[in-house]
C-alpha positions as CSV (number, residue, x, y, z in Angstrom):
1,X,-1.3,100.6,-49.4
2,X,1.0,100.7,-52.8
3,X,3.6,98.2,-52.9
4,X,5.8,100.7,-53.1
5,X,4.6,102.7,-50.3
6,X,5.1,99.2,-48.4
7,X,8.7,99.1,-49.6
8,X,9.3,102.3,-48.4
9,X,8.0,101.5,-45.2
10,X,9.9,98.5,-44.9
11,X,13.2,100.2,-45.9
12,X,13.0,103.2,-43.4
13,X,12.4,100.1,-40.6
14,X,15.7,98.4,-41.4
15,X,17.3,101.8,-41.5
16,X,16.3,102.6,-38.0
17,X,17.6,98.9,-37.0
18,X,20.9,99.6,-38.3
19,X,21.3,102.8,-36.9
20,X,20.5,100.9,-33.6
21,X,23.3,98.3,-34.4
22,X,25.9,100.4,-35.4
23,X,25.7,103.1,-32.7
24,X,24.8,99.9,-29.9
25,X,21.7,102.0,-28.8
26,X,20.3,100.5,-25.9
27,X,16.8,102.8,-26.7
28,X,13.1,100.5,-27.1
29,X,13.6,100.6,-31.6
30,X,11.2,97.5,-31.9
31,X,11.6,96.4,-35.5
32,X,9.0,93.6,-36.3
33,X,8.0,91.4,-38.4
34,X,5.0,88.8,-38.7
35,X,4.9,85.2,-39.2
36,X,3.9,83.9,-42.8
37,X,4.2,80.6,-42.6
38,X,4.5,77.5,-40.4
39,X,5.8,73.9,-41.7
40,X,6.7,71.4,-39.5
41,X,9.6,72.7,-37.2
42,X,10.1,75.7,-39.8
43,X,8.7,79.2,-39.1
44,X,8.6,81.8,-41.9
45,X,8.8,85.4,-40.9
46,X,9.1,88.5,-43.3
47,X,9.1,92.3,-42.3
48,X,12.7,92.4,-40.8
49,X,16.2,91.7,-41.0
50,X,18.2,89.5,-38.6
51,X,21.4,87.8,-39.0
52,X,22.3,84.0,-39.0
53,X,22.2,82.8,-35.5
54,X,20.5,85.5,-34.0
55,X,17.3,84.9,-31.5
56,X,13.9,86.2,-31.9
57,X,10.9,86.4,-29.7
58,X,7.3,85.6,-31.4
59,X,4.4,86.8,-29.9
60,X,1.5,84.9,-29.7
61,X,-2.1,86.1,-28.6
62,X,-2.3,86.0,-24.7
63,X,0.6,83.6,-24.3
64,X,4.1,84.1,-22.9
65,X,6.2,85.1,-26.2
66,X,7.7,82.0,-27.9
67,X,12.0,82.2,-28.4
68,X,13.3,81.3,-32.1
69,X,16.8,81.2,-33.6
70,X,17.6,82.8,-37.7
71,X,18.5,79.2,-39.0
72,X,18.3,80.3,-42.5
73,X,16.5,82.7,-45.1
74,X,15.5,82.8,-48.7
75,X,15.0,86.4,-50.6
76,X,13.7,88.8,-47.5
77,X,12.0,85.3,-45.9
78,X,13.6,84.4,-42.7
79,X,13.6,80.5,-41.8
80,X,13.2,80.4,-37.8
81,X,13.9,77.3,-36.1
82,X,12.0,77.7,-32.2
83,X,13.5,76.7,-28.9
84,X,10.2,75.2,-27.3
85,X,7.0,74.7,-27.9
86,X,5.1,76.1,-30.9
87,X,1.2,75.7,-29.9
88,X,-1.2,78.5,-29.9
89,X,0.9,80.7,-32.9
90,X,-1.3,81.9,-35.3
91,X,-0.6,83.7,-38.9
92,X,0.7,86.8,-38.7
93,X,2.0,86.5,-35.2
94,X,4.5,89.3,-34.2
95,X,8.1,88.3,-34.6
96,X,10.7,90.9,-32.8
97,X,14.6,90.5,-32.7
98,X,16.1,90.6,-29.4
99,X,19.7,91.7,-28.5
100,X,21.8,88.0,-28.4
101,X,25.4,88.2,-28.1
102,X,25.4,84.2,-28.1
103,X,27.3,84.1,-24.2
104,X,26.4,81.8,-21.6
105,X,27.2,82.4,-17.6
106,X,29.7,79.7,-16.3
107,X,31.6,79.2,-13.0
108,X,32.8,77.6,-10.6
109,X,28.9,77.5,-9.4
110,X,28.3,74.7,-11.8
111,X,29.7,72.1,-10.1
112,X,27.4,69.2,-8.7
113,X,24.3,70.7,-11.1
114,X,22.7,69.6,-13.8
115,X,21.2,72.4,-16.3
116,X,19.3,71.8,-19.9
117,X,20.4,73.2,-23.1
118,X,20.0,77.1,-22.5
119,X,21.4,76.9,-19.0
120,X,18.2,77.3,-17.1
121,X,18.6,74.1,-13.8
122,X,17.0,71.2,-13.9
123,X,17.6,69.3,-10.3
124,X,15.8,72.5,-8.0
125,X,18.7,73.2,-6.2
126,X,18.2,77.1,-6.6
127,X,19.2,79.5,-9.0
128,X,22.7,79.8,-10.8
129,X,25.4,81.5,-9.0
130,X,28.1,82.9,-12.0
131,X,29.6,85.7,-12.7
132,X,31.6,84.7,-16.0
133,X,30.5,84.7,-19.6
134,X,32.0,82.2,-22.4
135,X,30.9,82.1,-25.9
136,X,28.0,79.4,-27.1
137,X,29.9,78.6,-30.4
138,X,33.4,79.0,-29.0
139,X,36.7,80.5,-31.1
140,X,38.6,77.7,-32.6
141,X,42.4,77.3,-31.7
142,X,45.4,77.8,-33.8
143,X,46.5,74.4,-34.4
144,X,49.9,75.3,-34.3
145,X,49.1,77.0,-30.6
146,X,48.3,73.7,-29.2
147,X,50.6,71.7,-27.1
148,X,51.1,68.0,-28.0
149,X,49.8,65.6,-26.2
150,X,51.9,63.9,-23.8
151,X,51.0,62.7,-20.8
152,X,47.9,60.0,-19.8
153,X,44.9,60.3,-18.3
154,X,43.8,57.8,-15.3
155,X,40.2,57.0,-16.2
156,X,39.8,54.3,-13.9
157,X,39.2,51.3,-16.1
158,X,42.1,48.8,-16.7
159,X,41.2,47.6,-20.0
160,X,41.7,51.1,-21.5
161,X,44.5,52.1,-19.5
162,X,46.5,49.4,-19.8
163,X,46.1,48.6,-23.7
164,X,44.0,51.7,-25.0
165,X,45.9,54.1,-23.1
166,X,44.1,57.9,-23.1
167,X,46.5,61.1,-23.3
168,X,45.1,64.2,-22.1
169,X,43.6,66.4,-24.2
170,X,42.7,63.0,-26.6
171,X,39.4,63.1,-28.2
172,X,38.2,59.1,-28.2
173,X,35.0,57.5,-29.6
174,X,33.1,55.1,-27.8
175,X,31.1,53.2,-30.3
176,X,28.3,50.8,-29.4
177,X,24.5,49.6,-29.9
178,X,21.6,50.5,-27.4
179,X,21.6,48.0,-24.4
180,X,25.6,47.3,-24.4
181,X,27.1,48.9,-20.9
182,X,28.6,52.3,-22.6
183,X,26.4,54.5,-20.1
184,X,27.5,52.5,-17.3
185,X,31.4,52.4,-18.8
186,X,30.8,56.3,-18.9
187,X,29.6,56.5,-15.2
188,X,32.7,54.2,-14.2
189,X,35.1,56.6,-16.1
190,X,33.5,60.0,-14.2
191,X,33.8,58.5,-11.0
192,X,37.6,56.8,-11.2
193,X,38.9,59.4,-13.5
194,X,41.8,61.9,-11.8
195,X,40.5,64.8,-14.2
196,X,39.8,67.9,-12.1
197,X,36.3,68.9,-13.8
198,X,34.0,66.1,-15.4
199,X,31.2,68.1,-17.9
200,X,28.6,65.5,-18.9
201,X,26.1,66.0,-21.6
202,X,23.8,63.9,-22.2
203,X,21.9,64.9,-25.5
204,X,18.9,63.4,-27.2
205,X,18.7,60.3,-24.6
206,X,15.4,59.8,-23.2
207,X,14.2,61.4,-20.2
208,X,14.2,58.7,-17.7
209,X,17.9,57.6,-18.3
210,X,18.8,61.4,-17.7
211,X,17.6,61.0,-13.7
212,X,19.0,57.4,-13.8
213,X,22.6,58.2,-15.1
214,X,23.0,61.0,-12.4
215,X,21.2,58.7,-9.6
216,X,22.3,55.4,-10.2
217,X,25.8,55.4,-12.5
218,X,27.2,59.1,-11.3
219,X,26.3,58.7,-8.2
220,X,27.2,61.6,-5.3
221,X,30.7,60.8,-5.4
222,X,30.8,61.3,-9.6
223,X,28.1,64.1,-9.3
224,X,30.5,66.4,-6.6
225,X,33.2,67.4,-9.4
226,X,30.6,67.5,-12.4
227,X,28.2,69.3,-14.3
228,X,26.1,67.4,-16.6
229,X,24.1,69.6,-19.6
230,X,21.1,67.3,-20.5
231,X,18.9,68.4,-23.1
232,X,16.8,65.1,-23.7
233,X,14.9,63.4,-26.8
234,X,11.5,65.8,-26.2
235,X,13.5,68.6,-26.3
236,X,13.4,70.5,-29.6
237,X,16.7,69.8,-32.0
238,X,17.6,73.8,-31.6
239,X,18.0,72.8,-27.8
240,X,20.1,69.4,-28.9
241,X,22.4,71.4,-30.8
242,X,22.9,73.6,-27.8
243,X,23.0,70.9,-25.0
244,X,26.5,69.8,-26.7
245,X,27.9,73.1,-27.4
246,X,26.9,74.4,-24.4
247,X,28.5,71.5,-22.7
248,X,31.9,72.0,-24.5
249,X,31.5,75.7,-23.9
250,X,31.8,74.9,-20.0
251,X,34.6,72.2,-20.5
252,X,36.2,75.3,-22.5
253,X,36.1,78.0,-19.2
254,X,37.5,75.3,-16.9
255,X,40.4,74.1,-19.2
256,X,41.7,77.7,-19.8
257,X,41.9,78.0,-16.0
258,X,44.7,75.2,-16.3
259,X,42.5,72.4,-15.1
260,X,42.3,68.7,-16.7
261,X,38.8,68.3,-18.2
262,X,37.3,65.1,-18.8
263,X,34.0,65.6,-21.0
264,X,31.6,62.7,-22.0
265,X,29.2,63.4,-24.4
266,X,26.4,61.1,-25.3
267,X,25.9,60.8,-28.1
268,X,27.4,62.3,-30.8
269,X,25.1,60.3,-33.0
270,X,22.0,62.3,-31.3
271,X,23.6,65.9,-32.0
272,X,24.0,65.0,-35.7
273,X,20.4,63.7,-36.0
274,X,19.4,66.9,-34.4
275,X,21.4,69.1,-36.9
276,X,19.7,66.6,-39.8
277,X,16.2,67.4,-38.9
278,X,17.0,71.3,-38.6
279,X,18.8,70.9,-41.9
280,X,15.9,69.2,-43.9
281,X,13.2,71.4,-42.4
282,X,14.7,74.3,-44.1
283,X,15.5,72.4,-47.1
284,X,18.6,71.5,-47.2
285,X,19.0,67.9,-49.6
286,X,19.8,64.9,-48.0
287,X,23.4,63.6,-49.3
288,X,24.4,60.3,-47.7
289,X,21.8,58.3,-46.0
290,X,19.3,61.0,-45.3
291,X,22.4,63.2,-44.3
292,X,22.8,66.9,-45.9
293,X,26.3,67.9,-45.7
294,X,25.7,70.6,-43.2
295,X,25.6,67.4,-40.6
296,X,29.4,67.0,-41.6
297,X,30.6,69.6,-41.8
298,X,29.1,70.4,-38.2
299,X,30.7,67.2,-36.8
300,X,34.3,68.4,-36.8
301,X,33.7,72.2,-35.5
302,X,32.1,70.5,-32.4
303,X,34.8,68.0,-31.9
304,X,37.8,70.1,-32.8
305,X,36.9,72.7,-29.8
306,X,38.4,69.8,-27.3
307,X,41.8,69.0,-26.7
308,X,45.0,71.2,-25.3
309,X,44.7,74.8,-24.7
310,X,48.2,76.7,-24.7
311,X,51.7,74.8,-23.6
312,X,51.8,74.3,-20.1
313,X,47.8,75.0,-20.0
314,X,44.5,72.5,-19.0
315,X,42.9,70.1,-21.5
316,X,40.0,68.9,-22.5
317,X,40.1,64.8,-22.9
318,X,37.1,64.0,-24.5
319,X,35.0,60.9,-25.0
320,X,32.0,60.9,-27.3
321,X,29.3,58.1,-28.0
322,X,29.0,56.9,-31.2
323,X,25.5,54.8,-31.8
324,X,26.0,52.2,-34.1
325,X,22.5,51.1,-34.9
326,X,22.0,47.3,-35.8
327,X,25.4,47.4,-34.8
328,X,26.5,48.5,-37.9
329,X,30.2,50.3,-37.7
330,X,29.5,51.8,-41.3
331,X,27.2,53.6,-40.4
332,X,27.2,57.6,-41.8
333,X,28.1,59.2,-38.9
334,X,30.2,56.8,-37.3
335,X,32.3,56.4,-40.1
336,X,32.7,60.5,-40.0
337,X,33.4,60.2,-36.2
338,X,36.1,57.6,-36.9
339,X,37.6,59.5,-39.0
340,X,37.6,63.1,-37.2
341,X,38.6,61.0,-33.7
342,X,41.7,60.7,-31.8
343,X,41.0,56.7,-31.7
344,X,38.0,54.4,-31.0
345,X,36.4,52.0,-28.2
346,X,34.4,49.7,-29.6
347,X,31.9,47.9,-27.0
348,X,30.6,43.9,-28.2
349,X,26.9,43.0,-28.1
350,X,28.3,39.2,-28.2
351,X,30.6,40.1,-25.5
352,X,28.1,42.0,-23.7
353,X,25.2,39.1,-23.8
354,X,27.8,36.5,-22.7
355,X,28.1,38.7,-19.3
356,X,31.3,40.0,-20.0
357,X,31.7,43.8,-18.2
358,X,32.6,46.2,-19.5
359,X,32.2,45.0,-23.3
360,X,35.5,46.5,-24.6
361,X,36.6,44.5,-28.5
362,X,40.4,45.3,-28.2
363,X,40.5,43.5,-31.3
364,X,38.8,46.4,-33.0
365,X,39.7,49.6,-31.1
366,X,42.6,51.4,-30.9
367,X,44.2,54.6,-29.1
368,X,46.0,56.5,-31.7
369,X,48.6,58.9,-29.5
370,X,48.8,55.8,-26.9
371,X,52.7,55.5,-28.6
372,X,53.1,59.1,-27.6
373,X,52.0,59.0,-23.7
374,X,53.0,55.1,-22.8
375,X,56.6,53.7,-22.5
376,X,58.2,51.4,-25.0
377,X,57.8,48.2,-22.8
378,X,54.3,49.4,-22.1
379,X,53.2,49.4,-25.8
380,X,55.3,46.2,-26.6
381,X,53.5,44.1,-23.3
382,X,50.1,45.9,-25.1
383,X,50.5,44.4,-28.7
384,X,51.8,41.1,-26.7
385,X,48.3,40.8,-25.1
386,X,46.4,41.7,-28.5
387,X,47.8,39.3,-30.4
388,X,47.2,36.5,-27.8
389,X,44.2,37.2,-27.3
390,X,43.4,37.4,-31.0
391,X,45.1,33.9,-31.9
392,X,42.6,33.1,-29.0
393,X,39.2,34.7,-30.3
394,X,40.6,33.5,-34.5
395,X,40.6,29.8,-32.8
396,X,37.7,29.9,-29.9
397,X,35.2,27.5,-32.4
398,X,37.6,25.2,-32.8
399,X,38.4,25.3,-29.2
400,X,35.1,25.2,-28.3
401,X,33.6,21.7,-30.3
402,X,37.0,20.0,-29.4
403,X,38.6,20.2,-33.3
404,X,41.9,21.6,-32.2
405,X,44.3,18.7,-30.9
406,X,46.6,20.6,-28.2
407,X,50.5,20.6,-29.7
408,X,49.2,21.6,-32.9
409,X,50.2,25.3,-32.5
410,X,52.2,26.4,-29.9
411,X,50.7,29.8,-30.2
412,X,47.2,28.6,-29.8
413,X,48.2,26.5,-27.0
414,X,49.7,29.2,-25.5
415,X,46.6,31.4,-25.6
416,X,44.5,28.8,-24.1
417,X,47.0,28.4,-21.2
418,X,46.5,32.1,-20.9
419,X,43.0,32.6,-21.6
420,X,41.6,33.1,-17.9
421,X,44.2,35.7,-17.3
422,X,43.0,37.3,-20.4
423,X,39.7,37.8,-19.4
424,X,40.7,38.5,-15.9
425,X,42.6,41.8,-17.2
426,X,39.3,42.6,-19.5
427,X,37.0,42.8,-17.1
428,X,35.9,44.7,-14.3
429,X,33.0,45.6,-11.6
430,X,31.2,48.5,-12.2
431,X,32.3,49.7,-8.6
432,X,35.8,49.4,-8.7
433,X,37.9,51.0,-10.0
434,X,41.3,50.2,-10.7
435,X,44.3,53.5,-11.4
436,X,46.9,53.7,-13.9
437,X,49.9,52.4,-12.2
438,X,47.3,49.4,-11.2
439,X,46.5,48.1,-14.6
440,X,50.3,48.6,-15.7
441,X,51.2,46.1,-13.2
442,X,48.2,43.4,-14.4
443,X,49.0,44.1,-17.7
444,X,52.6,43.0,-16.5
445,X,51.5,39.5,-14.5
446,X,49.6,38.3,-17.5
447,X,52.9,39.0,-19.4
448,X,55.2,37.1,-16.9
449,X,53.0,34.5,-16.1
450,X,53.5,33.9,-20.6
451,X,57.5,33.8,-19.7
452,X,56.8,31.5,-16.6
453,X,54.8,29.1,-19.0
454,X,57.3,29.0,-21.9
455,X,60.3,28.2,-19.2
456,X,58.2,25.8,-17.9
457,X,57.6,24.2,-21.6
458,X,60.8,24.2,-22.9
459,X,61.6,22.8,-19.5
460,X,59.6,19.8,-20.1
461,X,61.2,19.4,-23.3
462,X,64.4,19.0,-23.1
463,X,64.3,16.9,-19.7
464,X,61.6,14.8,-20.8
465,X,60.2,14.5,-24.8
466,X,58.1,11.6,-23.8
467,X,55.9,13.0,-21.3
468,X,55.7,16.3,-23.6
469,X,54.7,14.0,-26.5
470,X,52.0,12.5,-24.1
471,X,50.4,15.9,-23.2
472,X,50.9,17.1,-26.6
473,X,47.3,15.1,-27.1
474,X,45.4,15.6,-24.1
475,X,43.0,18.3,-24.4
């Protein structure tokens, strides 16, 4: 055949296809193409048209057809990225576009299961009961359509609510190495939090901390109010990259039905490495660190799709792991998080080896809208305690070898009289949980017991300089 008989041939196809499209035929016009070309994650298909985003079904030779997505194209070469395993294609496989309108089922039949990336269950409970539809990608919201955020959540851990106060519809990151407590922190926030709905995805961990999360750290009483989207390291990075949209796509349905949405996604570090390794298999040149920009731009379309919904409407507060490998806060994406983020935990390898639960650095995390959704004496008592404790931490080597003379400082001395409470306040059991109004009044006591100790110094002082003078040198 002439290659322009082949053009021909070619052309009437995608004629027929867009007759199909434009009049929505439902009629069997199979338009298809064949597979050129297979490198590394990358397939190459030519013979067809299909737009960005759009699925495809290959068929290999006595095998159940194999399901792709349009990631990309170059001249009339379309770059196909698959959704599970690629063995047994061979050259000049069939490739066929299938109908996709990009909507997922949801309801209220979600709750208490655990589904992968394209919605298909993973814990054998039975098929899927739903009879809504919601968008994979979502419709972003008008900013100006959003209501402020004004009111807290109760997450159930005192450290944050009392001094990193969370407002609903907040978007936090939780930053932190591998072996520091955050998946337990996260399992202590689903099962203490007063959110309605908790949506849980747990993308690009490894397989066996998937069945321990839900078993172990959600436990039944977390597990009844959630639905938790895992799509795990083995899974293709197509199937990453829909694990966390899919998982903000459900926490979408439930906050426009006016409910308070709590998602936790972990990580946010795994769905950008994901997006990198799609990225670079089609070619796309690495920009900072091995990351193309596509990775960056990605980042704040995922995270903006949280927060409030319409005035008087549900919310989405989300919380999204950050990994900090080597424990370095500089790293690429983390340092794009931070900056995209409503605020920042950061969780302390040194606090975390010395046994201190949950590993929260108030020295280095902040809530940005906590000014917003706490009261005046609230955020006073809260920079009170940080800068105690700071003078405390600034000063704990000193402490420690016995260089600091107590009387030197008052301030010091004051945050070593204070010091137990401190820590008392910072930590927790990962079985209790402790509400809002609970760690306001904490957070209080350790600021009384401060006024109970400077009465009772300047007591001393005035009635009796001597014996002030004497314990001025005993430490």
């Amino acid at each position: 055949m002439s290659q322009l008989n082949r053009q021909q041939k070619f052309q009437e196809k995608m004629s027929q296809y867009q007759r199909r499209l434009d009049s929505n035929d439902e009629t069997d016009v199979v338009i298809e193409g064949r597979l050129t070309r297979m490198v590394g994650l990358t397939l190459e298909a030519v013979g067809f048209q299909a737009p960005m985003g759009s699925r495809c079904e290959i068929l290999g030779k006595g095998q159940k057809p194999i399901e792709a997505e349009v990631v990309g194209f170059s001249g009339e070469t379309l770059f196909l990225m698959p959704t599970g395993d690629m063995r047994g294609l061979l050259p000049n496989a069939k490739v066929r576009p299938i109908r996709s309108d990009s909507m997922v089922p949801v309801g209220e039949g979600m709750l208490g299961r655990v589904i992968d990336g394209a919605g298909k269950v993973l814990d054998g409970k039975g098929p899927l009961k739903l009879h809504d539809k919601v968008a994979l990608h979502g419709e972003p919201i008008n900013p100006l359509a959003r209501s402020p955020i004004k009111k807290h959540l109760d997450v159930g851990v005192q450290t944050i609510n009392s001094l990193l106060s969370i407002g609903r519809g907040q978007r936090m990151g939780l930053f932190a190495g591998s072996g520091v407590g955050k998946s337990v922190l996260l399992g202590m926030m689903t099962r203490f939090t007063e959110a309605d709905v908790i949506v849980v995805g747990l993308i690009g961990e490894r397989g066996r901390e998937v069945k321990e999360f839900i078993e172990d750290i959600l436990g039944e009483e977390g597990m009844s109010r959630s639905v938790v989207v895992a799509s795990p390291a083995d899974h293709s990075p197509l199937m990453r990259l829909h694990g966390a949209m899919l998982a903000t796509s459900i926490a979408e349905y439930f906050r426009d039905q006016g409910k308070q949405v709590l998602l936790l996604m972990d990580s946010l570090t795994r769905f950008a490495q994901a997006q990198r390794e799609i990225a670079l298999a089609i070619g796309e040149p690495p920009a900072t660190k091995g990351y193309p920009p596509s990775v960056f731009s990605l980042l704040p379309q995922l995270v903006e799709r949280a927060g409030n919904g319409a005035a008087d409407g549900g919310a989405i507060t989300a919380i999204y792991t950050v990994l900090t490998e080597g424990d370095d806060q500089q790293d690429p994406v983390a340092d794009a998080a931070r900056a995209i983020l409503d605020g920042h935990i950061v969780l302390s390898r040194q606090l975390a080896e010395s046994g201190h639960y949950p590993a929260i650095d108030v020295e280095a995390s902040i809530s940005r809208v906590m000014p917003q959704i706490v009261s005046q004496q609230h955020l006073q008592q809260a920079q009170q305690f940080k800068q105690i404790f700071s003078t405390f931490r600034q000063n704990q080597d000193l402490i420690s070898v016995g260089a600091y003379s107590r009387g030197s400082d008052p301030a010091i001395d004051e945050a070593i009289s204070l010091y137990p409470s401190l820590r008392q306040l910072l930590q927790q059991g990962m079985n209790e949980g402790v509400n809002w109004t609970k760690s306001v009044e904490r957070l209080q006591q350790v600021l009384d017991l401060r006024v109970q100790l400077q009465t009772q110094n300047q007591s001393v002082t005035i009635n009796s300089p001597a014996l002030n003078t004497n314990n001025a040198n005993r430490f």
